[in-house]
N, C-alpha and C positions, 0 to 999 in steps of 0.2 A: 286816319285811315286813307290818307290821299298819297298815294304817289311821288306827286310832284313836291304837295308839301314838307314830306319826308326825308326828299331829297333835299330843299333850302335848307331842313334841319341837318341833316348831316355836313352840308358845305359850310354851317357858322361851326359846327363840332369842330370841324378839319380842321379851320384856320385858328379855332381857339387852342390847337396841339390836343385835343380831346379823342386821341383815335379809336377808342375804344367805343365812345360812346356813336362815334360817327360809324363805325361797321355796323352797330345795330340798328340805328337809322337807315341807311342803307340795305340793309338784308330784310325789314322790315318792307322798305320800298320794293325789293326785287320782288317778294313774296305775292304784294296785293297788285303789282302791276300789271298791263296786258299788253300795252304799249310797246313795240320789238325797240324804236329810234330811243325809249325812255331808259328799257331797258339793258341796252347797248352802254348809255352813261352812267348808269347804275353800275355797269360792273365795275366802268372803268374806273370811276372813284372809290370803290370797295379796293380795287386790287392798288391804289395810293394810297389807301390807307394801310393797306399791307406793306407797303414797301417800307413805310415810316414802322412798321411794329417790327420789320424784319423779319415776317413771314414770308419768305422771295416762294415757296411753293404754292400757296394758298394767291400774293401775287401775280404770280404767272399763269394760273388755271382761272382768273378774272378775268384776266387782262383777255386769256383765250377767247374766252365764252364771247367777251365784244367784238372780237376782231370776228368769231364765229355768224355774228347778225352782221356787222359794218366791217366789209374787208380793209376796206383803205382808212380804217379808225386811226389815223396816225398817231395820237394821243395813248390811245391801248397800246398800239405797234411799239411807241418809246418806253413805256412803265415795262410790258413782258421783256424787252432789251435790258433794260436794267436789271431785274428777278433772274434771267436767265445768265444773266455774268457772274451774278453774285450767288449762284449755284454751281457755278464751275463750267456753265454750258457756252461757253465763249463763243465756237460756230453757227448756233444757233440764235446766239443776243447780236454777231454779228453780220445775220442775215435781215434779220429784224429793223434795225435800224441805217441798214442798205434799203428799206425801200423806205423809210423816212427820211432819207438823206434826195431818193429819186423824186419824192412828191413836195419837197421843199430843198432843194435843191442849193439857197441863200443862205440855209439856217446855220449857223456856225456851230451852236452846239451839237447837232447831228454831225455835223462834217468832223468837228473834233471827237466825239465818240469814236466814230469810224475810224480815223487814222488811231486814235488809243487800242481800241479793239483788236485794228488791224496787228500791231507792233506786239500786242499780249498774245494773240493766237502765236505767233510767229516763234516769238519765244517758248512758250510752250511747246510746239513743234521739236525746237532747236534742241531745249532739254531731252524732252521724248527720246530722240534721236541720239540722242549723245548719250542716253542710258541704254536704250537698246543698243546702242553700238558696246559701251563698255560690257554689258550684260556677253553680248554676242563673241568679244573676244575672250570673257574669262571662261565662255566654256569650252571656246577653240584648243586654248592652252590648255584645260582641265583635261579632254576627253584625246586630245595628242600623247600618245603614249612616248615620243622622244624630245619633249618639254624637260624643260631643265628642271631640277627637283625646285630649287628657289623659287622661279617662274611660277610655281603650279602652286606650292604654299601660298605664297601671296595673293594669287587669283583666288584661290579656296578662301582664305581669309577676307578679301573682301566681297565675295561672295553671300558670305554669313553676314557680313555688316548690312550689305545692300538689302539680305534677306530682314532684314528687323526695321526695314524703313519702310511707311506704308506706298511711297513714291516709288521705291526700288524692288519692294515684294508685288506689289501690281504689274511691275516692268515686266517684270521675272514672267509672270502668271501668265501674262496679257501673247508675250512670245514663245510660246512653247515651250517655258521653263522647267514646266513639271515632269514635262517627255524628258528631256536631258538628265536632270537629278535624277529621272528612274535609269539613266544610262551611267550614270558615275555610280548608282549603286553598285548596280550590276556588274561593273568591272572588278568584283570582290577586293579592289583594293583599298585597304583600311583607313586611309586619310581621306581617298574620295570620299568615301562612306560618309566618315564622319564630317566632313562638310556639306554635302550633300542633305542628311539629317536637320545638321543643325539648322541649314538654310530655309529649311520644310517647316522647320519649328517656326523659325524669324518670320515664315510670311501666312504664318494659320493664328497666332497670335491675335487676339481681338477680334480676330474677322472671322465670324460664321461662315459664311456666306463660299468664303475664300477655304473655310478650313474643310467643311464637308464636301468641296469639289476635289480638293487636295483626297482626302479619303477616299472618295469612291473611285479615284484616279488608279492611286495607289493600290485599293484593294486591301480591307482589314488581315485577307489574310498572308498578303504577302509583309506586311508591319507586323504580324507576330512573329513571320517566319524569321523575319530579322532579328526582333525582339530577343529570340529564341537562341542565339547563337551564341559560342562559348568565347565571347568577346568582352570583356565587361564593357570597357569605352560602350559599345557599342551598342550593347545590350542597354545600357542605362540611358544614351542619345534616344534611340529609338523610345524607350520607355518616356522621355523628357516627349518626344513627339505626340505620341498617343496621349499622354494628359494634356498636353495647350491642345490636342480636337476635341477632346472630351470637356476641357473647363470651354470651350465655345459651344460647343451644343447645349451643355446644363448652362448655359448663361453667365459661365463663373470668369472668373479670372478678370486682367485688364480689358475693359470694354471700348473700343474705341468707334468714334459716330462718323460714318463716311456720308459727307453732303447732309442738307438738312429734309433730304425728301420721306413721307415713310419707307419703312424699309421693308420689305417681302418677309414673311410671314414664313421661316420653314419651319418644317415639323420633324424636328428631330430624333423622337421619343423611338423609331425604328435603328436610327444608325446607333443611339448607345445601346439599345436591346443586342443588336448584332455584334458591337463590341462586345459589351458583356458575356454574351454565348460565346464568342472565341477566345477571351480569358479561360472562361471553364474549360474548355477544350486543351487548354495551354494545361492545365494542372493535373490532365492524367495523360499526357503525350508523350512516351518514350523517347520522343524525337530533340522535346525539350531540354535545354538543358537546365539546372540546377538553376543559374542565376537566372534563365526566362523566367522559370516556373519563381520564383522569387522576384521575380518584376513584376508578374502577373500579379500575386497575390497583394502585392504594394498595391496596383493599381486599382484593384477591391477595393482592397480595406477603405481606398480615400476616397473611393467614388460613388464605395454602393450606401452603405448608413448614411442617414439624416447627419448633416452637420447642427441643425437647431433642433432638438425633439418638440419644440412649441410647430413644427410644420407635420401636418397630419400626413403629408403624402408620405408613406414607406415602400411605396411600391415596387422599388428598386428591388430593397432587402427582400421582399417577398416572392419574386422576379426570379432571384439568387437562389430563396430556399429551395423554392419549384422547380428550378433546372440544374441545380449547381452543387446543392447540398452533400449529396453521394460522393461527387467529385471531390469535394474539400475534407470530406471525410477518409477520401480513399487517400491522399495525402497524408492527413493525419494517420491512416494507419499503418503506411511506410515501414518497412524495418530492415534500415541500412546497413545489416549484416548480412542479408537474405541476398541471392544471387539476381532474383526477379525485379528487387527494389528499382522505381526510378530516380532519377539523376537527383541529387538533392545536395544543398549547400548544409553547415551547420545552421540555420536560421530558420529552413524553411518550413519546419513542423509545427517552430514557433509560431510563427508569423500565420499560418496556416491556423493557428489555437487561437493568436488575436482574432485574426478573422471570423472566427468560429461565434465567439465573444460578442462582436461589435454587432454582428448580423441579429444574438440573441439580445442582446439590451436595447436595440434599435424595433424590437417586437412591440406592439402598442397593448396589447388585450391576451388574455388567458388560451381562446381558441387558437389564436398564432403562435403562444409558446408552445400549446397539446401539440399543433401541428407539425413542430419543429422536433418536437422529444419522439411522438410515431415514426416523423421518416429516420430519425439514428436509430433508433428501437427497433425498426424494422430491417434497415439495413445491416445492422450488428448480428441480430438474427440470421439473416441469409449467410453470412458468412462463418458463422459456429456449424462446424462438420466435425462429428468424434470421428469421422474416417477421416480426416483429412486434418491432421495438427498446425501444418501451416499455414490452413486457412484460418481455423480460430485464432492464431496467435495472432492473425491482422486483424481480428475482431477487439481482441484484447489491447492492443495496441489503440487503436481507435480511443476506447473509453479511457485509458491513458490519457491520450492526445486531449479531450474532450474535458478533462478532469482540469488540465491546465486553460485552458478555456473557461467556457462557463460552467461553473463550478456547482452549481446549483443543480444543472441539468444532468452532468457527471453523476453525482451524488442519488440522483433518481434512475437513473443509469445501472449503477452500482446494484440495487434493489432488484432486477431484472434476473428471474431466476436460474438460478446455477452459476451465475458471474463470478461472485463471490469462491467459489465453489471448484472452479475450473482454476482462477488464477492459482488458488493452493494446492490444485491437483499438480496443474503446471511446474511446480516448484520441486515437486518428486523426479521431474524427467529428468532423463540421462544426457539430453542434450541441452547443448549450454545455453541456446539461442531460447531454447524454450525459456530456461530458468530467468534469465536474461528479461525479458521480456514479461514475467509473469512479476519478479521483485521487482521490477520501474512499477510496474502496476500497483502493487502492494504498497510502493512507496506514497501514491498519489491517492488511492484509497483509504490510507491508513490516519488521514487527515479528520477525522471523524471519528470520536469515542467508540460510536457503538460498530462500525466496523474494524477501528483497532482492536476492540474484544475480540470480534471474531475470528482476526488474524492469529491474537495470541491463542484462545483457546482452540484451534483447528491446524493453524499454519508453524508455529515458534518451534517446534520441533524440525520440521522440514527445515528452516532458515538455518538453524543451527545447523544443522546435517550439509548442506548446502557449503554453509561458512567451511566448515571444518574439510570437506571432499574440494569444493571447488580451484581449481589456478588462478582462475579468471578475477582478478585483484576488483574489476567493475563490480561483479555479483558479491563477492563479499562485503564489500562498502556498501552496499544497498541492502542485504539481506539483516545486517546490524543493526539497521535505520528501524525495521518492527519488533527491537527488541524495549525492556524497560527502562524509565528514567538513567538505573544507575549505570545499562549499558549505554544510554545518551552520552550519559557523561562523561562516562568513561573514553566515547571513541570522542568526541569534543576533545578532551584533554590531551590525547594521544593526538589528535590533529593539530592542535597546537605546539603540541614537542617538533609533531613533524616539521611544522612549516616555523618552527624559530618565533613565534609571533606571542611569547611572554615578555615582558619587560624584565631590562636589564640594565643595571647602574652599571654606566661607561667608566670603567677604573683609571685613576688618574696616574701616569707614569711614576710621579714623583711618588706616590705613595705606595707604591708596587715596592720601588726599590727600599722604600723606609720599611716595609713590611719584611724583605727577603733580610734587609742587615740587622734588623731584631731578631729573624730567627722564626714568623709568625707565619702560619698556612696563607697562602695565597691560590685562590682557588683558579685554573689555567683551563680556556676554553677548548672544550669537546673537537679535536678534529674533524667530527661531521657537521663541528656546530658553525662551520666558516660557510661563506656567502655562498661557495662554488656549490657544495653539497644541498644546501637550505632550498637552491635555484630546480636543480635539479627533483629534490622530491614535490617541489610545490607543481611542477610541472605532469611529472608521474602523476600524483592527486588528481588535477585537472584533466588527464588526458583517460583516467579511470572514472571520472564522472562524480568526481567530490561534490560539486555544486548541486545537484539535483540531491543527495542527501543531504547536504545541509541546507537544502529549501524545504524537505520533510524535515528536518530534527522542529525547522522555527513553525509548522505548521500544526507539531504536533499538540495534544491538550497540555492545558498546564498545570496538571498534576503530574503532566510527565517533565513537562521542560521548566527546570527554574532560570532564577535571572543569572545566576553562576553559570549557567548551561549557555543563557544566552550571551552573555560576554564572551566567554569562549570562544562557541560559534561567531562571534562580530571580531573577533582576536585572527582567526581563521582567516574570515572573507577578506580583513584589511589585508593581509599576508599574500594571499594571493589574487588584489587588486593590484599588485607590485607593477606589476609588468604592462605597459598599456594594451600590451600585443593579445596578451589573455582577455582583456574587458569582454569583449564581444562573445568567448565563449561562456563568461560568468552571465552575462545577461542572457543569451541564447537557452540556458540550463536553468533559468527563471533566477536567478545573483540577485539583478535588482527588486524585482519584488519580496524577493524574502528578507532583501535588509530594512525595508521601511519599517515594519513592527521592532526590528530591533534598537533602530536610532528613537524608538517613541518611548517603550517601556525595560523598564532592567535596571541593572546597576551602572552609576553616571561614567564610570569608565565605559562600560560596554557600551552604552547611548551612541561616545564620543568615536567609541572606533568603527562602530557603525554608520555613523554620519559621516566620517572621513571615507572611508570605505563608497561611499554613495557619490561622494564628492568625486571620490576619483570617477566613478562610472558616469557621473550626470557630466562631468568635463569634458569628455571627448566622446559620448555615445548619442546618437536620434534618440531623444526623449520619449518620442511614440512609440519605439520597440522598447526598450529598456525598460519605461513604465507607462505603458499602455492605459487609456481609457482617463479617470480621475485621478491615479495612483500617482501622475507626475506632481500634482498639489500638494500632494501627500510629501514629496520630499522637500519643497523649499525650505520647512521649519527646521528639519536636520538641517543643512544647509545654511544657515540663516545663525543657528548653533553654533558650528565655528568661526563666525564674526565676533571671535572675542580676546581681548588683548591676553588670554589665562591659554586662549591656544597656542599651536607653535607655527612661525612661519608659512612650515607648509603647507599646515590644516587651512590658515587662512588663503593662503596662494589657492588650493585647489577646491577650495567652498567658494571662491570669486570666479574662477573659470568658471566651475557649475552654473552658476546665478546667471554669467553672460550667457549660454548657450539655451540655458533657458528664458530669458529675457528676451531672445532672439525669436523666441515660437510663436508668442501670441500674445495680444495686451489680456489678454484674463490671468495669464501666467506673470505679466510684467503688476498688473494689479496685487499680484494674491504677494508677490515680494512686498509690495510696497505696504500693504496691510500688514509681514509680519516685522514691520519696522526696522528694515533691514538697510534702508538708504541713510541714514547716519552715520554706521557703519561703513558703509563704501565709501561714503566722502572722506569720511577721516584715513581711510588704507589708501585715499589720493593724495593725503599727505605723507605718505611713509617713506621714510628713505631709502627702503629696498626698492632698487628697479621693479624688479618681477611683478610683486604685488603692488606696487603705485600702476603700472601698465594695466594689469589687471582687474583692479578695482576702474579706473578711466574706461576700459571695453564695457564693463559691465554697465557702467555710466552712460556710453556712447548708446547702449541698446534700451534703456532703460527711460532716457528723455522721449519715446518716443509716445510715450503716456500723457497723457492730457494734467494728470494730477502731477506727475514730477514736472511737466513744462511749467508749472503754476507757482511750483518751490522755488523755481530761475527767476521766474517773475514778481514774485515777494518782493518788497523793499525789506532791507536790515539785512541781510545780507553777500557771504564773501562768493556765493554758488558759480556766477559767471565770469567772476574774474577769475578765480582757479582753473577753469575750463581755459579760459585763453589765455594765460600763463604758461598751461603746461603746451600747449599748443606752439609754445617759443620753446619750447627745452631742446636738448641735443639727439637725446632720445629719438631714433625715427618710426619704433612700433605703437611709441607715448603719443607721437605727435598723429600717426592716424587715426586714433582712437581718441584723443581731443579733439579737430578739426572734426572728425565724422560727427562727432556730440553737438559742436558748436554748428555745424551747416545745419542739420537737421532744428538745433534751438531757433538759431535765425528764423529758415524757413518757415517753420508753425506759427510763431511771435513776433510781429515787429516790434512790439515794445522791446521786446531784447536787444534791438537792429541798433537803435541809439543808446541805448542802454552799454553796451559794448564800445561806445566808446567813451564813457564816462567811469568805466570799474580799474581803467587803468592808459594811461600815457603812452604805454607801449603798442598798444592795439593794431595801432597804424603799422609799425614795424614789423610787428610779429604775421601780420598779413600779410606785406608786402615779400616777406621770407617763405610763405605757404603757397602765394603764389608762383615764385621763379623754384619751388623747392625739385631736385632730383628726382625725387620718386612722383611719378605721376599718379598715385592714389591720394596721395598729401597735395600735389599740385592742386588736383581737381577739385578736394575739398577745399581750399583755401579759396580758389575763384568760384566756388557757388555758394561762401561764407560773403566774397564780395558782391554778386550777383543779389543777395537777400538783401546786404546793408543797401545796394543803388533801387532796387527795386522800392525798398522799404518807404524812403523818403526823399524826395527832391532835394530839399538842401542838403542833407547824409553825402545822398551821390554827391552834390555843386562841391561842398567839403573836401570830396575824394579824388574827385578829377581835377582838383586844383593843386595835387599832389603827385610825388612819380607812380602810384599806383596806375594812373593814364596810361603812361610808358608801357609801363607790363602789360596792358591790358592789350594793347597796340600791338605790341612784340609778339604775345602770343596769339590774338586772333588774327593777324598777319601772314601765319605761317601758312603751307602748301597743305592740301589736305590730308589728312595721313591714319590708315584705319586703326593705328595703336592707339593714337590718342586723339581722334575725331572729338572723342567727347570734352576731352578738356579745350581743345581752340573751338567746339561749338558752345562753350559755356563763356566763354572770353570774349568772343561775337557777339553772345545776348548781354553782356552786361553793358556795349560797347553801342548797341541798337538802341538798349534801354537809354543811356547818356544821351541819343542821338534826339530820340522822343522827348526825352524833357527839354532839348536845344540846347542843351549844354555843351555838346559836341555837334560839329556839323563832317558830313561826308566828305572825304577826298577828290576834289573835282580832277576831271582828267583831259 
């Protein structure tokens, strides 16, 4: 308990490199001391011990506290010199040991300090300046309306660069950058804009702090009002902006640590609340347009439900229900035939039903789901007026909407008296929109035995009367959908003739003619049965609303729908999957959820063209629209299906797109593939000798290493896994070789066992690198020099091996070049492997 003792203990800690044990000796001694001269050296050896642990904060608040008792502590005065530089506080570490340089005046390493110091501030400055100057010209040129068009792209362009660098986003900030960007908005021209955005985005990135100044600058509600506008580019920038402030307020996203001091504490929980309330606002604003209110709803869906349900907070969703619910309802009950409707894309009633969904599964307990069915139940209510039919029909529309959602809730919905009741009263009117509007209902009610009873015995007469009166081709395909099995099948079958989608043995020429010089029937295709007509009524179908009955036919019981019915129906959807332009309306109209039940259960043809069918959509559609919630799991095993040598070509072609784009979402999704033993398969389609599919399967590969269990299969011994990879990474192919290089940087990167490993699988290594690096395309470039940057990092002698080689050369040639915002990234990746060389002494600097 002594003091002084305390302190001899702490100074044998020091010297024995014990720092840990010495600060508690130390803070022991500060504690019982009372002594001010004692406790002056107490600090000052506490805050050396901090230098040595690289706490420069904890450091430089010691070092204070003794210069705070003993001004002229020179001792203190040098250690806070040091914490303060190594903080970034250069003017101030170089004030500090300006008065150690005056009170030892002899001291060489003061004086050399000082001239160090001096030469670092200076530079720093130089930079400063030189950024603020470049900053200061590109927005001279930007906001000069008789700038040459070239001039201003390129100042726009590097603009956006500078805005993604935390040196160049500070710059920006620090000069009244944010004022100007709000002045390129504002000049409603569409290239400023969209630089201007994207710039906004590059410097809110990571940085809290930087992001909610940016916001409250801005004004959430002039970012909606942008949001809002009938621009896609533009709409979708701005939407890109409002999530990097949103993943900085929720904590999400790239986190990056500026200095090592704590960091101010904001409370952000009011700006997402106030974004949140001006999304809702966004979803019943006439003023919005279609793709806003479809920006909006995206930015929900991702930001208000729990991403982990293991996290009790739902408060968001709950946030949502209490202020928003009505809103997202009054969306859903839309009816884009009606003159009052607002602005609305095909998507956004969907995405509005996800919504609906995610907010209801995201509920933790019983009283939250009561609370959640009252406010639809209530609001549905207020909107049923027998005087007023167009009110109801938005009611009924609603439970529609609500029915493709959560389904559950629909279903108790349904039950709500006179619903039932109204939709088939509905079905009697003379007007079409009513009818319209009451058989979509019918269709999604009718999902449920004991309400398709009620349909038939109350409503089957109306539908038929309907069928047989109506023009409207919509309402008759829907009003079929509540009739029985055998008219299931019946209209399945006839959908089938329509859209050509029966199989047909390809007649061989030469057996035509032996058939016609014998004399023997040769049966001659249907003039409507050619592609041109086939095109056009799959189009008609689609444009009359085929898909939403055939997502009732597959919903309905199976006493109604057999497996003949469902092959059919899966005959159908392949048919008009044809065309990629259509995907988005087949999903939109529920396509992909109704095809998962059919690639699962049925006859093995119908499985197969239902999985192909799914292939095409999971190939080029966002997985979270297409199949919302768990249902995307649900498709890998179709999927997974046509990796089989019994399929054809193209089954496997577009079942390996699928797999990449899914691979691409999330490693639970890159998991659930490799659980249903699907990577086998891919490697062997990277030996196939069709381009397409060898490309193919390789992307799928590139996305799929990014898994800890496939990085482990590279790493196996007995294996050919990584020499294929950099094989095909020489080939001629240049879609082959970005999609091999991408696999191979990312394997290096995770594994250095890979690093040397790679160059044992095959003699050409060297070569095939040195060709990725000088390669044309700068995607292939880039990956080849941060396949090199992994192998020099990897190992010391790896790198001495490689620098001993013309790879040096290239490395040179291209981190040499002038700086250039196309490709910054590849001569800054050519620079680091070139610094790395530098650090192990293998290379030394160009002296000048």
């Amino acid at each position: 308990e002594d003091p002084v003792q305390l302190k001899e203990e702490g100074n044998k800690y020091f010297q024995a490199n014990d720092y840990e044990k010495a600060v508690q000796s130390y803070t022991q001694a500060i504690k019982l001391n009372k002594d001010k001269a004692l406790q002056a050296v107490l600090y000052r050896n506490r805050a050396a011990c901090f230098l040595k642990k690289e706490e420069y904060a904890k450091a430089a608040s010691d070092a204070s506290r003794a210069i705070d008792i003993n001004t002229s502590d020179i001792k203190a005065l040098y250690r806070r010199s040091q914490a303060l530089e190594k903080l970034g506080k250069l003017d101030q570490a170089f004030k500090d040991v300006q008065k150690c340089a005056t009170m030892e005046p002899r001291n060489k390493n003061f004086q050399e300090t000082l001239r160090r110091l001096g030469a670092d501030i200076q530079e720093k400055l130089r930079i400063q300046f030189s950024t603020d100057l470049r900053v200061q010209k590109m927005f001279e040129i930007l906001l000069d309306e008789n700038s040459e068009k070239e001039k201003r792209e390129k100042a726009a362009n590097n603009l956006i660069v500078l805005g993604r660098e935390e040196a160049g986003a500070e710059r920006i900030f620090q000069n009244n950058g944010v004022s100007l960007l709000l002045q390129l908005i504002e000049t409603k021209n569409p290239e400023l804009i969209l630089a201007a955005v994207r710039t906004l985005s590059g410097m809110c990135t990571g940085h809290k702090a930087r992001a909610t100044a940016i916001l409250h600058y801005l004004g959430i509600d002039n970012i909606c009002m942008w949001m809002s506008v009938d621009n896609e580019e533009i709409s979708l920038a701005v939407c890109n902006l409002l999530q990097t402030i949103t993943d900085c307020l929720l904590g999400q996203g790239k986190e990056e640590h500026h200095g090592k001091e704590e960091a101010v504490v904001l409370d952000t929980k009011k700006d997402v609340r106030m974004i949140t309330m001006r999304l809702l606002d966004m979803l019943v604003s006439k003023q919005v347009s279609g793709q806003g209110r479809d920006r909006a709803l995206n930015l929900l869906n991702k930001n208000i439900p729990r991403k982990d349900l293991n996290d009790q907070d739902n408060s968001r969703t709950i946030f949502v229900i209490d202020n928003g619910l009505k809103k997202i309802l009054k969306v859903v009950g839309q009816i884009p035939e009606m003159p009052d409707c607002l602005p609305l894309t095909e998507n956004t009633q969907l995405t509005a039903s996800v919504l609906l969904n995610k907010l209801y599964d995201d509920l933790r307990c019983d009283p939250e789901r009561d609370n959640y069915r009252v406010i639809c139940e209530e609001y549905i209510k207020s909107k049923v007026d027998p005087q007023n039919m167009d009110k109801t029909l938005h009611a009924i529309q609603m439970v529609s909407g609500i029915l493709q959602g959560p389904f559950d809730l629909g279903n108790k919905l349904l039950g709500m008296k006179g619903v039932m009741e109204m939709m088939v009263a509905l079905c009697g009117s003379e007007r079409e929109i009513d009818q319209l509007v009451a058989v979509e209902a019918l269709i999604h009610a009718s999902t449920k035995l004991s309400r398709a009873s009620f349909i038939i015995s109350n409503g089957v007469t109306l539908l038929k009367e309907i069928y047989k009166k109506t023009k409207n081709e919509k309402i008759k395909i829907r009003a079929l959908v509540a009739s029985d099995k055998t008219i299931l099948y019946s209209v399945a079958s006839a959908l089938v003739n329509c859209t050509n989608s029966y199989d047909t043995k390809e007649l061989v020429p030469e057996l035509v003619q032996l058939a016609k010089f014998s004399k023997q029937h040769v049966p001659e295709e249907h003039p409507k049965d050619k592609k041109d007509f086939v095109v056009k009524r799959v189009k008609r179908l689609l444009k009359a609303g085929v898909v939403s009955a055939l997502a009732c036919m597959v919903k309905a019981d199976s006493a109604i729908l057999t497996d003949q019915s469902k092959e059919l129906i899966a005959r159908v959807f392949l048919a008009l999957c044809e065309d990629p332009k259509d995907r988005g309306t087949i999903v939109a109209q529920g396509g992909g959820k109704a095809l998962i039940p059919l690639a699962v259960e049925g006859t093995e043809v119908g499985k197969i063209k239902a999985s192909h069918a799914l292939a095409k959509i999971a190939a080029i559609s966002n997985p979270d629209i297409a199949f919302p919630g768990e249902r995307v799991y649900e498709v890998v095993r179709p999927l997974v299906s046509l990796l089989n040598t019994e399929r054809d070509g193209l089954q496997n072609y577009e079942a390996l797109l699928g797999l990449t784009n899914f691979s691409g979402r999330s490693d639970k999704l890159r998991m659930k593939i490799v659980k249903e033993r699907a990577l086998p398969d891919i490697e062997n389609y990277m030996f196939e000798n069709h381009d397409q599919i060898r490309q193919a399967a390789t992307e799928c590969m590139c996305n799929l290493v990014v898994n800890k269990e496939v990085q482990e299969r590279f790493v196996a011994d007995g294996n050919d896994r990584l020499k294929l990879v950099v094989l095909l990474c020489g080939e001629d192919d240049e879609k082959l070789q970005v999609a091999a290089s991408g696999a191979l940087a990312m394997l290096t990167a995770a594994q250095k066992k890979l690093c040397s490993k790679m160059t044992e699988v095959t003699t050409q290594w060297l070569e095939i690198l040195q060709r990725l690096c000088l390669h044309d395309n700068m995607e292939v470039q880039h990956r080849g020099l941060v396949i090199a940057f992994n192998l020099i990092s990897a190992d010391k002698e790896l790198a001495m091996k490689m620098v001993k080689t013309e790879l040096l050369e290239i490395l040179t040639y291209v981190g040499k070049q002038e700086d250039d915002p196309k490709k910054q990234h590849i001569i800054n990746v050519a620079r680091d492997c070139l610094t790395k060389c530098m650090d192990y002494g293998l290379i030394k600097p160009l002296s000048r």
